[in-house]
N, C-alpha and C positions, 0 to 999 in steps of 0.2 A: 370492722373486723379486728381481732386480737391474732398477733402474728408471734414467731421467737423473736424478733426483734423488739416486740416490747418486753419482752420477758427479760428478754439479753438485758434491755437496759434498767428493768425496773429491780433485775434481781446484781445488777453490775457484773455477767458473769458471761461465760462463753455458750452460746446453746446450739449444740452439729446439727440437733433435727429439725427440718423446717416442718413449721403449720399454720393454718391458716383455721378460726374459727370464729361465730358468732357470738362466742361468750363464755363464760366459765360458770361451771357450775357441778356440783361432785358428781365421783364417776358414774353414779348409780342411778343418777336422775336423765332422764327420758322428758325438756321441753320442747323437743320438735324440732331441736335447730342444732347447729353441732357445735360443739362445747369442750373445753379443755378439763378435764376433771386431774384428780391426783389420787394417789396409793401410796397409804405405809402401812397398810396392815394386809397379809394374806386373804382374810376374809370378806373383804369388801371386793374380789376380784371375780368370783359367779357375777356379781350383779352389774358389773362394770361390762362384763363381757355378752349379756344381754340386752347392753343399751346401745342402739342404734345410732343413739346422738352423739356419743363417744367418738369422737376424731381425735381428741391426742392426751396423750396423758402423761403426765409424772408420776414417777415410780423410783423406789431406794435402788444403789445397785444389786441389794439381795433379792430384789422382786422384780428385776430386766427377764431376767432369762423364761420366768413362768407368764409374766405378761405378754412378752411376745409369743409364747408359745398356745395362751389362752383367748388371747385377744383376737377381732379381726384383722386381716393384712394391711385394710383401709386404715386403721388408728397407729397414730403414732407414737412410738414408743420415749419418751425421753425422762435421760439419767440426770438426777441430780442428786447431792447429798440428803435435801428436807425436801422432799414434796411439797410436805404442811406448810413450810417458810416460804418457800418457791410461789405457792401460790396465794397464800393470803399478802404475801410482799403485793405481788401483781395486781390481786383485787383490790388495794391499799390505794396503791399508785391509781387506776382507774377509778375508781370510785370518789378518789381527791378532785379528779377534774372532772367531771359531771355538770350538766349543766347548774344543777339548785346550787351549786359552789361560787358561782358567778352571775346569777340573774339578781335586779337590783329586787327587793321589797317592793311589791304593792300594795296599799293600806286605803280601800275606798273612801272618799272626803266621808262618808254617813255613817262610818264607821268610828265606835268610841272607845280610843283606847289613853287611858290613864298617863298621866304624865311621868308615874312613879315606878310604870311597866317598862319591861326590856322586849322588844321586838328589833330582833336582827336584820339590818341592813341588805342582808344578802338573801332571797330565797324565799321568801314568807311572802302569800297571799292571803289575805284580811278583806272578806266580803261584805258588801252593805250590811247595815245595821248588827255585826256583829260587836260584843263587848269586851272590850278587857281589861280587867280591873289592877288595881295598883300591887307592886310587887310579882305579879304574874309574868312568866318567861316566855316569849315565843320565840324559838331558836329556826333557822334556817331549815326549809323541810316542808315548813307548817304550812297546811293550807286551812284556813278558819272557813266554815260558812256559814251564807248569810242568817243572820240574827244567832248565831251560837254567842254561847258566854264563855268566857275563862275566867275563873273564879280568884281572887285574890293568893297570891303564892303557889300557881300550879303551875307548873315546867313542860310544855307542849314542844318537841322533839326534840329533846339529849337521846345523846344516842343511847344504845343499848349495851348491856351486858353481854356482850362476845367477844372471848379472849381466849389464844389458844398459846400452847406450852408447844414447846418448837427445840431442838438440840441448841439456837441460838436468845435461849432466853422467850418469856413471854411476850405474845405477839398481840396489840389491842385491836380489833377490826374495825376498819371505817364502815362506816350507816351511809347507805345510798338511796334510802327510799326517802320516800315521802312522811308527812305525820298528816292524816286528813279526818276532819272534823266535822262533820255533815250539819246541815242546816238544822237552826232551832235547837242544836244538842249545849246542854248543860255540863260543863265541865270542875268537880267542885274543887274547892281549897287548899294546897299541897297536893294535890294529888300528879303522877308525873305518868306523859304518857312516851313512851320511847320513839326515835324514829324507824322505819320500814330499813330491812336488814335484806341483801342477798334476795334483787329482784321482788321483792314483795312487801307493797306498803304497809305500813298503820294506818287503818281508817276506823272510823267510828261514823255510825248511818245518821240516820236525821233524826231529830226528836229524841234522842238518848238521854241519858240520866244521871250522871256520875258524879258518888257524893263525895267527900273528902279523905282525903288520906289515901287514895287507891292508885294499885302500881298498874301501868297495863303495859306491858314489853312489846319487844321491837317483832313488828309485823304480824300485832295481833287485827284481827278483825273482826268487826261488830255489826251487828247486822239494825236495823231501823226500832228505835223506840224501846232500847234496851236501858234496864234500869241495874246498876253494882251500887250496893252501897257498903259504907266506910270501910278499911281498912281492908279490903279484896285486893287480892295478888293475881292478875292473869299473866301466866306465863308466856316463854314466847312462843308467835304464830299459831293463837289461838282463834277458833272458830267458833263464834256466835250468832246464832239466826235471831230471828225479829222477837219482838216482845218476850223476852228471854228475863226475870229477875234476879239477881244473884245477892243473895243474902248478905248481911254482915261479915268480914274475918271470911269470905269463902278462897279457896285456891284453887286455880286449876293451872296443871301442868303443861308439859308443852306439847303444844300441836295438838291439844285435845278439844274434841270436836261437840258444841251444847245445839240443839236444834230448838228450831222456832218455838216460842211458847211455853220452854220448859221453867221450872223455877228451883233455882239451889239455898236449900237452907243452911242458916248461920253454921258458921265455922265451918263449913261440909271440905270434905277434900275431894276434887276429882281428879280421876286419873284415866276413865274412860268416855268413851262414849255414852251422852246422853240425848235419848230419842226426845224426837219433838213433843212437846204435853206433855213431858214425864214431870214428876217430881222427883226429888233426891236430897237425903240428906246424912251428914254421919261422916268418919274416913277411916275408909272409904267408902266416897259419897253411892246410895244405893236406895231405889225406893222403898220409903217408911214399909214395914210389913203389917196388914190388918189385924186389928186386934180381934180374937177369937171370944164368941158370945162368950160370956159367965153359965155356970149352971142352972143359974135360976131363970136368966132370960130364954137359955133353950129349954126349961122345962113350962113356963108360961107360954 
């Protein structure tokens, strides 16, 4: 449980309100369990105030008097100067101590990895017959499996791009998930995949395909026998289903969702939803439109 007293000490400061929760996570989100979330902006407090998982929250002193008046009697109210700081301090401090922060490396004896490769001491599991090849990173996080490859110079969980602006200067967020790499998946050349960010891994399914040069950010997710080739950008906490191909130069933004089977062409941008089987290309990415007979063929 996460109480004021880790807060008191993670934030070095004085906290009147007691609580007691299962986790943090913003005020708007609904996992089942009760959660410390935070407010500094008026508009994020409808949805705060519909979330049942909301036990206590941080709020600016201009936003006390409407949150307790909005809020249920059950959540608790507590003032601090930054929310934003207040709480990503907190998740900072816990997510430092975590267990992948302190488990030693495990590297199965059948497992081949390069002498020229860096695999982190702390936290990385390496499956039979997986490879890893020279100059390739595998940072703390990483779980390899069996028979996957890491290809020469690619970076398997650095953390991710999440950084927030705060009254006291910019704030870097510590990465607490996992980086997981499903059996048999190919991983190409420079290519860097981030670690799992705010309860929700990076994984890649089995049999995947990933060519070189490609980004895939923190807490995206891949679904079985997915092919990106070079120079693709997946933004974070992206969803891909199974046999999914994703063309050259493709992007997809964040949290956008590709369903099984679909295929994205070169350079396409997405930024919605794409149904299973679709095709899509262009940006914004949208399926090709049929070309219209000629005159002469509707007249034959």
């Amino acid at each position: 449980m996460i109480t004021h007293d880790d807060l008191a000490r993670a934030t070095d400061s004085m906290v009147e309100v007691e609580f007691s929760v299962a986790a943090l996570d913003l005020a708007g989100n609904d996992p089942g369990h009760t959660i410390l979330g935070f407010l500094d902006d008026p508009k994020f407090l409808p949805s705060a105030a519909r979330n049942p998982s909301l036990a206590a929250v941080l709020v600016t002193p201009s936003l006390a008097a409407s949150a307790r008046e909005r809020l249920s009697d059950e959540v608790q109210v507590v003032v601090v100067d930054d929310p934003r700081w207040s709480f990503y301090t907190l998740h900072n401090v816990i997510a430092s101590a975590g267990p992948l922060e302190t488990e030693p490396s495990v590297i199965h004896p059948r497992a081949q990895v390069h002498p020229l490769a860096f695999v982190d001491e702390i936290g990385v599991r390496i499956a039979e017959g997986a490879v890893v090849e020279p100059h390739a990173t595998v940072l703390r996080s990483a779980v390899i499996g069996a028979g996957a490859v890491i290809r020469a110079g690619a970076v398997i969980g650095t953390p991710g791009f999440e950084h927030k602006r705060t009254s006291r200067g910019v704030l870097s967020i510590v990465h607490d998930g996992e980086t997981r790499i499903g059996a048999g998946t190919e991983v190409g050349s420079l290519t860097t995949i981030a670690r799992g960010f705010a309860r929700r891994h990076t994984s890649l399914g089995a049999d995947c395909r990933i060519d070189s040069n490609v980004m895939i950010a923190h807490s995206s997710q891949l679904g079985d026998r997915v092919f990106v080739a070079g120079g693709s950008v997946l933004s974070g906490s992206t969803d891909v289903g199974d046999d999914v191909w994703i063309g050259p130069g493709v992007t997809l933004i964040d949290s956008v969702k590709v369903g099984a089977g679909a295929r994205i062409g070169i350079g396409s941008v997405v930024f919605t939803k794409v149904a299973p089987g679709t095709r899509v290309l262009g940006n914004p990415a949208m399926p090709p439109r049929r070309r219209r007979p000629d005159a002469s063929s509707e007249a034959s």
